[in-house]
N, C-alpha and C positions, 0 to 999 in steps of 0.2 A: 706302490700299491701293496696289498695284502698278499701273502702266503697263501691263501682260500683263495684269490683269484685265481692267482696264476694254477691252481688244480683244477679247473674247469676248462673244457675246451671252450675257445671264443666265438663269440657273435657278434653280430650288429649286424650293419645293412654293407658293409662289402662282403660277405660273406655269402650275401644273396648272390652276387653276381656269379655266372658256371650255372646257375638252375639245382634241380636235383642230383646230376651226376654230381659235377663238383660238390654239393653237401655231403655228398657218399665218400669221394675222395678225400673229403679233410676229416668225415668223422673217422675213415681206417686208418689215415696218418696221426691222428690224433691219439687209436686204441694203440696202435704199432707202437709210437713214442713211449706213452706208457709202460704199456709192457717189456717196453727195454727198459724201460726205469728200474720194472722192481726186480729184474734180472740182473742189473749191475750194481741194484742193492745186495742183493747177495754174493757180488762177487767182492763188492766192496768190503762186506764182512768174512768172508773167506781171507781174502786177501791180510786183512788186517789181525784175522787168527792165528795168520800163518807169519805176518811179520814179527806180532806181540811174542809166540811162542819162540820163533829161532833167536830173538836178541834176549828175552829173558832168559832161558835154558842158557846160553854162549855164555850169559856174564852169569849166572848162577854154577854152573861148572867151573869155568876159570875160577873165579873166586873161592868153591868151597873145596873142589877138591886138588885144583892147581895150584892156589898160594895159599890153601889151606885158612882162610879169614874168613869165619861165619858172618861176622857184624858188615864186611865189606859184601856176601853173597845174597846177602839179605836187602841190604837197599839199593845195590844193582838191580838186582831182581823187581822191587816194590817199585822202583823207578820206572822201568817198564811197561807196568802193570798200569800205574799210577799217568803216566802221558802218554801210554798206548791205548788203555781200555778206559780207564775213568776218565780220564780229559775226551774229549770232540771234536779235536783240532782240525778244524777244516782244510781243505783244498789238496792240490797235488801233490805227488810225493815228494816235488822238489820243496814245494812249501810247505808240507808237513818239518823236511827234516831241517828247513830253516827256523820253523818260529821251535821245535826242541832245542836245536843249538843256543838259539837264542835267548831259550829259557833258561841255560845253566847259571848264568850269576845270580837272577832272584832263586835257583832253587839252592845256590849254596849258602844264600842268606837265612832261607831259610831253616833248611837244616840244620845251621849254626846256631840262630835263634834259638830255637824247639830244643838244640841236646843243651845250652845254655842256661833257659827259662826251666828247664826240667827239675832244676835244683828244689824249688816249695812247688806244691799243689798252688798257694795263691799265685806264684808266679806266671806259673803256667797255666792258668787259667785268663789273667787277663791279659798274656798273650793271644789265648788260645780268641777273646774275646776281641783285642784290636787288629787281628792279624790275619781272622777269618772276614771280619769286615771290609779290611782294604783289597784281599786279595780277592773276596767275590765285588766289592763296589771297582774293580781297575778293569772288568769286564766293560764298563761304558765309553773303555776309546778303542773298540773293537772285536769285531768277530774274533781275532785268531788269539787276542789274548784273554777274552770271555771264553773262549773254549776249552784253552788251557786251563782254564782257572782251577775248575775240580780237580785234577791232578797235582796243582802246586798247595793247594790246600792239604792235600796228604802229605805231601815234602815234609811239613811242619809238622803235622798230627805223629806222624811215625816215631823222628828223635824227644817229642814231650813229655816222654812216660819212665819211669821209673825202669832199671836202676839209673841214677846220677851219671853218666860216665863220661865227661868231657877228654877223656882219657882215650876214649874213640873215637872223636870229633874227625881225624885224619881217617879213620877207613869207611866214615860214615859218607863223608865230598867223595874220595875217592869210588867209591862204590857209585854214587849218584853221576856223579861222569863220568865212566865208563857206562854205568847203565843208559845215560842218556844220547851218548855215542854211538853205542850200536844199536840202541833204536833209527837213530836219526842215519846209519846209513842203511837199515834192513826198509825203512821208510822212501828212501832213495833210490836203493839200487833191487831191493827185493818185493817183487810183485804190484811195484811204484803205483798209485792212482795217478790215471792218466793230465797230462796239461789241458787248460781249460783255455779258453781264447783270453787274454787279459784283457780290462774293461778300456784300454786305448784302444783295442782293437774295435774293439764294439761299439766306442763312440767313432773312430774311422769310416765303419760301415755306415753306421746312422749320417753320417755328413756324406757321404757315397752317393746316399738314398736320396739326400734332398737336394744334392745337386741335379742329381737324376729328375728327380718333382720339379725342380723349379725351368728344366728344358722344356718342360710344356709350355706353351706361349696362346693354349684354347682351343678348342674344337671338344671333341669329346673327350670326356673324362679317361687319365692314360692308367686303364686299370690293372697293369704290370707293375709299373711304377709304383702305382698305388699301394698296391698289395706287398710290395720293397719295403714301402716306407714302413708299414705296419708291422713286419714283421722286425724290421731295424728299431723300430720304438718299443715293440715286445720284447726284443734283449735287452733293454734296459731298464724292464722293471725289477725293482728289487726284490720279487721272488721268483724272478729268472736267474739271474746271478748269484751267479757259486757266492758262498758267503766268505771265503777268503780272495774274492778278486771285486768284493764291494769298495769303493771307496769309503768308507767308512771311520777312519780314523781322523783327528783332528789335525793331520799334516798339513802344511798348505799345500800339496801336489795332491791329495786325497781331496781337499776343499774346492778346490781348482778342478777336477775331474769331476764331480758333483755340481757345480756351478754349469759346466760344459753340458753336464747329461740333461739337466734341467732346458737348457738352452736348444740343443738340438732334439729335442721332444717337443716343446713350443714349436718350435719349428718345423717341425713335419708335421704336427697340428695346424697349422694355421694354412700351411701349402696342399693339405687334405681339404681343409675347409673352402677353400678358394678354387681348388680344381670342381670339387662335387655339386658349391652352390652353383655354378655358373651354367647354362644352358648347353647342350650337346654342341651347340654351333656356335656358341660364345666368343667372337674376338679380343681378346684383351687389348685394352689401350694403350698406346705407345709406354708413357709411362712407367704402366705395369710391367713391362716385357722390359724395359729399363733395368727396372729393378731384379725382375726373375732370374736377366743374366746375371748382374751382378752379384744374387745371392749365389745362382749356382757356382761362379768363379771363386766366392770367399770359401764356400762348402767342401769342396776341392783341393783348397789349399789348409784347409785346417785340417783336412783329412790326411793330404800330402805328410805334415806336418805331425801328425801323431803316429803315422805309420813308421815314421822313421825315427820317434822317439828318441833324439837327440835335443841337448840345452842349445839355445839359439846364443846366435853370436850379434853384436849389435848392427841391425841392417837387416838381419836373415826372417825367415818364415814368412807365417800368412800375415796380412795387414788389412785391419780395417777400415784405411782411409777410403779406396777407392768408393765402397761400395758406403760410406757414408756422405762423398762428395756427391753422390747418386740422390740421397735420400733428401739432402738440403732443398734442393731444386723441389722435390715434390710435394714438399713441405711448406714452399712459398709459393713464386707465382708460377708456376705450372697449374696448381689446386684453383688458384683464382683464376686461370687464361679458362682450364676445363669448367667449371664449375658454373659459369655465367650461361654457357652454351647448352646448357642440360635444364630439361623439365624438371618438376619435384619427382618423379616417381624417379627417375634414369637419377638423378642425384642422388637420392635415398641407394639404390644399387651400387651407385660410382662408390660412393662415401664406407660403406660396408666394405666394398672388395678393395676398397685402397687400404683401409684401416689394417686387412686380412694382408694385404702384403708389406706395409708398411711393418704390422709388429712382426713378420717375418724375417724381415730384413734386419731391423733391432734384433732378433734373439740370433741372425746369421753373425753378428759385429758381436753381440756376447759370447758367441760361441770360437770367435777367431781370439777375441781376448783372453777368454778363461783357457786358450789352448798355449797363448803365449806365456802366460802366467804359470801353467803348468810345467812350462821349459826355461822357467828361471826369469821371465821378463815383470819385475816387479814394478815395472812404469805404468802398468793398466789399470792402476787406480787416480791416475791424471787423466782419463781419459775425459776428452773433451766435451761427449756429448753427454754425460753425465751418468754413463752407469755404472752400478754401484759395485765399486772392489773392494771396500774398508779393510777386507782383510787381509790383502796385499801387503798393508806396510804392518802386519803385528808381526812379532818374533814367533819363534818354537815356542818356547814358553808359557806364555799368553795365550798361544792356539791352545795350546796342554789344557791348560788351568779354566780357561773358558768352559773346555766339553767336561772335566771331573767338577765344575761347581753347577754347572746347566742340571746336573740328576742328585746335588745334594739338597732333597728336601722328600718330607715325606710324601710327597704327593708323585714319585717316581717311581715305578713299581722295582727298579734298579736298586735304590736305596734300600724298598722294603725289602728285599730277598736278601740282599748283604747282610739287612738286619735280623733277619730271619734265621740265616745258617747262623752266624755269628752267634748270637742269641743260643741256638743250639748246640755249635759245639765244645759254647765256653760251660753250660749244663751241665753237658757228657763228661767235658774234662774232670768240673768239680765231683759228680758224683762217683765216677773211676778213681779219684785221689782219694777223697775223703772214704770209699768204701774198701780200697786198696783192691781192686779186681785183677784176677792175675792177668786178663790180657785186654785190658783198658782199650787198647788202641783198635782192639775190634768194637767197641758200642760206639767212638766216634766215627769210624767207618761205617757205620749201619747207620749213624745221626746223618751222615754226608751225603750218602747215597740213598737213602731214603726220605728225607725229608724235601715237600715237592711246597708248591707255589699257593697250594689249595688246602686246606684240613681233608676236605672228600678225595682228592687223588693220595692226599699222604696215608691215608686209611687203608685205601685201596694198594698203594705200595707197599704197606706192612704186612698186609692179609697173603700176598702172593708172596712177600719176602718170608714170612716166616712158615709158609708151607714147604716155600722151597728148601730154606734152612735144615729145616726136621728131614726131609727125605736126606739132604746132602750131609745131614749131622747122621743120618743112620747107616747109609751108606758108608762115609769116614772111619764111624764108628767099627766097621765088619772090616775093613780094608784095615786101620791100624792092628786089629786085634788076630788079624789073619795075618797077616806080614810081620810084625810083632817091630823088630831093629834092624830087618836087612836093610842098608841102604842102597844096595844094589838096587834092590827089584825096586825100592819108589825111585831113583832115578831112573830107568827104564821107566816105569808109568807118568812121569812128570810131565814130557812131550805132550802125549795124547792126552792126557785131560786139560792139560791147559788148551788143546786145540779144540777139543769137542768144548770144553767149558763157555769158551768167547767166540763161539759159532754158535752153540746153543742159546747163550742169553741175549743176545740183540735179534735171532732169529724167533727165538720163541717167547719171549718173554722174562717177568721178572724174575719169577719162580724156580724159571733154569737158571737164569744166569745168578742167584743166591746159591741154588742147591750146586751148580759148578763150582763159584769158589768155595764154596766149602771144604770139595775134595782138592782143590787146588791148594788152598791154605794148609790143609792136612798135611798133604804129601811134599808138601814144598818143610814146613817146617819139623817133619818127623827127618828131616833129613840135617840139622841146624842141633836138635837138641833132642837127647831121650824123651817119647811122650808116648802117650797110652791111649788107648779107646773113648780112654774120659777127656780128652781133647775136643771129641765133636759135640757132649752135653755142654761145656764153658763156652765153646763157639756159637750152641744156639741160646745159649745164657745169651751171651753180650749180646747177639742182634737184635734181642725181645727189648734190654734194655732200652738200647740206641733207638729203637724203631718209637718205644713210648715218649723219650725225651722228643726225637720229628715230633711225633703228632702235637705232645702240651705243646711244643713252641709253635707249631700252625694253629692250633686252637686259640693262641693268645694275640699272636702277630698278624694283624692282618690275613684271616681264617679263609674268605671268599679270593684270596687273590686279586686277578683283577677284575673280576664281575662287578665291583660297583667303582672300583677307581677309574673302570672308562668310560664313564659318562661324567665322573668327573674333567677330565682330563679332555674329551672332547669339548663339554665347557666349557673348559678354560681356552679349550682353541677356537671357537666360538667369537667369546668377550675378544677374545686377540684379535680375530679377523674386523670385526667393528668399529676397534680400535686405529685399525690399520686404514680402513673404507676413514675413518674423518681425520685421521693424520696425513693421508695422501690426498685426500678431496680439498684438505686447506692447503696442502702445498703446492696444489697443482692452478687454484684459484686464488690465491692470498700470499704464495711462497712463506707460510709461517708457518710452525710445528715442528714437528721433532719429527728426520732423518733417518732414526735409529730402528731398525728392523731384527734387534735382538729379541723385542716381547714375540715377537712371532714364531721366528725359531727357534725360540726353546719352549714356549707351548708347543710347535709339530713336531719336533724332536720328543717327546715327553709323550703326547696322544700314539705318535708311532710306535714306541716301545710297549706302552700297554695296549695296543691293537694288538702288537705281535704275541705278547704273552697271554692276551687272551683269549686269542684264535688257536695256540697250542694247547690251553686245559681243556679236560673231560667236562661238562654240563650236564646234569641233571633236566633243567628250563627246557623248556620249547618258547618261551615269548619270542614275540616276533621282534625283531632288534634294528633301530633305524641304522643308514646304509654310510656306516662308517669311514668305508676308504672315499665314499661320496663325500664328508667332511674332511679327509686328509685333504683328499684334491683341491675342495674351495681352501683352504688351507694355501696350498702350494700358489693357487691363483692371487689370491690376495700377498702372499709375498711378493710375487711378480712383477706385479703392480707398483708395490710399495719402494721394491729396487727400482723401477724402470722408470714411474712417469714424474717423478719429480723431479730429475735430472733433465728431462727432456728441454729441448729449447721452446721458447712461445713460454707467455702466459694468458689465463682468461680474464679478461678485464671488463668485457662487457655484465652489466650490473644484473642486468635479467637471465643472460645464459649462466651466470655466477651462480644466480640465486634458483635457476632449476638445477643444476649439478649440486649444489648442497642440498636442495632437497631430496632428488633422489639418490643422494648418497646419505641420506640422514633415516632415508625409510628403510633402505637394505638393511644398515648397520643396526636397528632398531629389530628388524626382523631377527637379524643374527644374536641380536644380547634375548629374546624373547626366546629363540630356541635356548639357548643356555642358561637361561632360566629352568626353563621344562626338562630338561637334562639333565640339573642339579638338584632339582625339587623331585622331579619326577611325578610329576600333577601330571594332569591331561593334555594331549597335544595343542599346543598355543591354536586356536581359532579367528586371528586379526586375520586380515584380508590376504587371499593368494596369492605369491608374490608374481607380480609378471612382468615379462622384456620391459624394457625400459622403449620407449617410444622415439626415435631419433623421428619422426614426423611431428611430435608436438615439439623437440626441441628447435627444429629447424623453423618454426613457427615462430620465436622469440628472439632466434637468431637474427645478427643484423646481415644484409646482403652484402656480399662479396663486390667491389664495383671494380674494373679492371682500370688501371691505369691511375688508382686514390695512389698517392704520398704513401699510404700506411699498410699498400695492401700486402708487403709481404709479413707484416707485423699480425693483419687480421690472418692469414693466411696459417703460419705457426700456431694463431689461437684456434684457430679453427680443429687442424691437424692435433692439437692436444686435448682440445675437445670431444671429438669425434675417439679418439683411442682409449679415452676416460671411459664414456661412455659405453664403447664395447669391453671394455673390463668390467665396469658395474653391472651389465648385461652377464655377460659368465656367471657372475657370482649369483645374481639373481636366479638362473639358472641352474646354479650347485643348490640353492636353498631349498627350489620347487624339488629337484630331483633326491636332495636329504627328506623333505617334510611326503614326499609320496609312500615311502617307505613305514615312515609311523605309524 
């Protein structure tokens, strides 16, 4: 889900339950939460003031005035600066000071590059051009190294400038490892951001929950339980979860964790839906309770199993047999022995809540697979009852290369931005060379950090940047010409301004945090080389420059951002979904069509990114906007499907239940390419007929009857069973459509 959900406190209809008190109770937990939020936003930024300034100051003293090496005090220092303040590097401290470490070999590459390329202006310009692209485009296989990115971007910017000196190439690494050392242990061990639960833990809880859900065997709705499960499936939306404990990268233990969460959210969906439809005094059928223990025993052991996050051995962990030796039986003639004995209305009922624990029980068997899979069992793409692992047997490689080609195209808002800085700061480069500026490396820093996703926020970041600039160029300005060459007194002022500097600019804005480094640049480099007053006039020279370069290249590159790329891109997920409704509807009736569930997710991979990016710019608009994460979800539905019912055992052979299943999967799909039409066009909203539930009374009308004791009836029995779960998945999506098209 969205970012902008998870910032609303929740509702629906369990939320009703407690009356009025409890509405009081959740909205103070709700304010309470909050309000710790933006409390430990500020301590977050304290904290990281206070680590930026003790590792910067440590390695800028060692350096300049211990082994007396300006060139070595300077990119320890920058280094700091550079993956402490400008990078975003998500999560803990312990994970902060892994992914810096981590970072040292690409940033000694790079450094080496930039003092290498430095030799011509054209050289280092079309470094500055492929180097700013790959290293903003390597953000698409994950948070922690998207975060980094701004900070390794300056690695490069810093050694490309004039003079030539490969001759310092040694104090240049050397500087940038130890700066990147005591960051990573002031990160660690000083004022650490606390551990977050890791995302096995979170999918352990959610398998908790529904073992817990599936103890119910009927009577009234168990609204403890309930209210478990909800909040277990609420930590795993994606804008619950820390951004460095997402699965997110294209590892297969990250794909595998991702496959699990998808799985165990099905799953307390559907055991939600099964407790609430059912009547207060509702007995469940032997069956069902069949099932429910079995799902709660596999839930249990997968949780077992993740909690103790160890690789399995062969024999060991959870297994999905038992609980599919379970599901065969109810799938044949159990379905026909019940199904004879039942009126049409109590069939209609039976048919629904079997379907409601039957795909229960499928996402409990995916959810025990994708956890073996997660501990090294790459045999779960043999699984016999067909669901889909494909990606079990690819290498590292292949995962690699899969997620860096799924976002090369221009229609990725990932792409455009790469292209966008890129574009920028090979500009900056040329007109710093060709103009010979004396400190070049400041307009590509003002290009890096100013330049935003939109022309109207990059305007808006330059107007407060270069306000801030002039107050912190004046200030500079009084402080150089006051203090004149002590380097006493600016080491003594060096601490406190770097700490007020990077407590005032993510506290207050951008204005500060320009006019801070300003003095930070000042006082940092009047301490490196004799400079004068006229230091802070060239400082707010170069930002004006850099800030014009941002803007031409957001005015030319993709200006709006993503205000019209995501109706593109919804769209395309859209035509995808459509596609996938008569790929799975021929496979599930004809076993013909294509398997392949890549068009899908790299359309919801591709809509998710530009959701995200366009729920974080500023808008001018008030239009009213259809209900986006409402198409993520049919989204996610329609892959579900597309993994699940084609593997399934049974096919449908009868000619008329055939030919209503492709009808009604011929009128969804058509629905769906008619919105994406109106999404691309951007015409008036589509006016064909409202979509509605899909009728399992008129299909049971064309259905042939069940006879107990036929030769075939375990054969009708599977068609039946694959019938019936069809059709409650084309039912869902019907349903994501009414609830996308209410919003238009």
């Amino acid at each position: 889900m969205s970012p902008q959900q998870g910032a609303s406190p929740p509702t629906g209809p369990r939320q009703m339950a407690g009356g009025p008190v409890g509405a009081a109770l959740r909205r103070a937990r709700y304010l309470l939460e909050h309000t710790g939020r933006g409390l430990r936003g500020h301590r977050t930024v304290v904290g990281n003031a206070v680590r930026v300034t003790a590792a910067s100051c440590a390695a800028f003293y060692l350096c300049r005035y211990g082994l007396d090496l300006t060139v070595m005090s300077v990119y320890a220092t920058f280094t700091v600066v550079s993956l402490g303040v400008l990078a975003r590097i998500p999560g803990s401290g312990r994970q902060r000071a892994a992914t810096t470490l981590t970072a040292i070999p690409a940033g000694l590459a790079l450094i080496t590059l930039g003092t290498l390329l430095a030799v011509r202006t054209w050289a280092a310009v079309v470094g500055m051009l492929v180097i700013g692209f790959l290293v903003a485009y390597a953000g698409t296989t994950g948070p922690r190294i998207a975060g980094a990115a701004p900070g390794m971007q300056l690695l490069y910017i810093l050694p490309c400038f004039p003079p030539y000196a490969p001759d310092t190439l040694g104090q240049r690494l050397s500087g940038f490892a130890l700066g990147a050392v005591l960051l990573a242990l002031a990160q660690r061990f000083l004022l650490p951001e606390p551990d977050t639960p890791p995302f096995r833990r979170l999918l352990a809880d959610a398998s908790d929950a529904a073992a817990t859900l599936a103890d119910h065997h009927g009577g009234a709705p168990p609204l403890q339980a309930l209210d478990r499960a909800h909040t277990a499936a609420d930590a795993l939306r994606p804008s619950r979860v820390p951004p460095a404990d997402m699965p997110a990268s294209p590892t297969l233990a990250h794909k595998a964790m991702g496959h699990a969460a998808e799985a165990v959210r099905t799953l307390l969906s559907r055991l939600d839906a099964l407790h609430t439809s059912a009547g207060p005094h509702t007995a469940y059928h032997p069956d069902t309770v069949v099932l429910l223990q079995g799902i709660a025993a596999t839930a249990r052991a997968a949780s077992h199993a993740l909690r103790q996050g160890r690789r399995l051995r062969p024999g060991e962990g959870p297994s999905a047999e038992p609980l599919q030796s379970e599901l065969a039986p109810v799938r044949t003639h159990r379905a026909v022995t019940t199904l004879e004995r039942l009126s049409t209305d109590d069939r209609l009922r039976y048919l629904r809540r079997r379907a409601l624990v039957v795909q229960a029980a499928d996402s409990a068997v995916v959810l025990v697979l994708a956890t073996r899979l997660l501990f090294g069992d790459r045999s779960v793409h043999r699984d016999p009852a067909g669901h889909s692992f494909a990606y079990a047997r690819a290498r590292a490689p292949a995962l690699w290369w899969r997620r860096l080609t799924t976002h090369f195209t221009p229609r990725s808002v990932i792409f455009q931005n790469a292209c966008r800085f890129a574009l920028g700061l090979a500009t900056a480069r040329a007109i710093a060379g060709v103009l010979d500026l004396q400190h070049g490396f400041w307009v590509l820093l003002a290009t890096l950090t100013l330049t935003r996703t939109t022309s109207l926020e990059t305007w808006s970041a330059v107007r407060q940047a270069l306000i801030g600039t002039l107050i912190g160029a004046a200030v500079a300005g009084g402080l150089l010409a006051l203090v004149d060459n002590r380097d006493t007194v600016y080491a003594l002022v060096l601490p406190l301004v770097m700490l007020l500097a990077f407590i005032a600019g993510p506290l207050r804005g951008l204005a500060w945090a320009q006019g801070g480094f300003t003095l930070v640049v000042a006082t940092l480099f009047a301490q490196v080389s004799p400079v004068t007053w006229q230091l802070a006039p060239v400082r707010l020279e170069d930002v004006l420059t850099g800030s014009l370069i941002g803007l031409a290249c957001g005015l030319v590159a993709w200006p709006r951002g993503a205000g019209r790329e995501v109706r593109r891109s919804m769209a395309a997920l859209c035509s995808a979904i459509a596609d996938a409704i008569g790929q799975t509807t021929a496979r599930v009736v004809e076993r013909t069509g294509s398997t392949d569930i890549l068009a899908i997710n790299r359309a919801l991979v591709l809509a998710q990114e530009c959701l995200a990016q366009y729920q974080s710019e500023p808008r001018e608009e008030t239009a009213r906007q259809p209900d986006w994460p409402a198409v993520l979800g049919a989204g996610a539905d329609a892959r579900h499907g597309e993994r699940l019912l084609p593997g399934r055992p049974g096919r449908i052979t009868h000619q008329e239940v055939g030919a209503w299943l492709r009808r009604a999967a011929g009128n969804t799909a058509a629905d769906y390419r008619a919105l994406a039409r109106h999404l691309r066009t951007d015409d008036a909203p589509p006016q064909e007929r409202r979509p509605q539930p899909l009728d399992i009374r008129g299909l049971l009308a064309v259905a042939p009857p069940l006879a107990r004791g036929s030769p075939d009836g375990d054969v009708h029995a599977l068609s039946a069973a694959l019938l019936i779960d069809s059709v409650i998945w084309l039912d869902a999506l019907t349903a994501d459509l009414t609830r996308i098209r209410e919003e238009m």
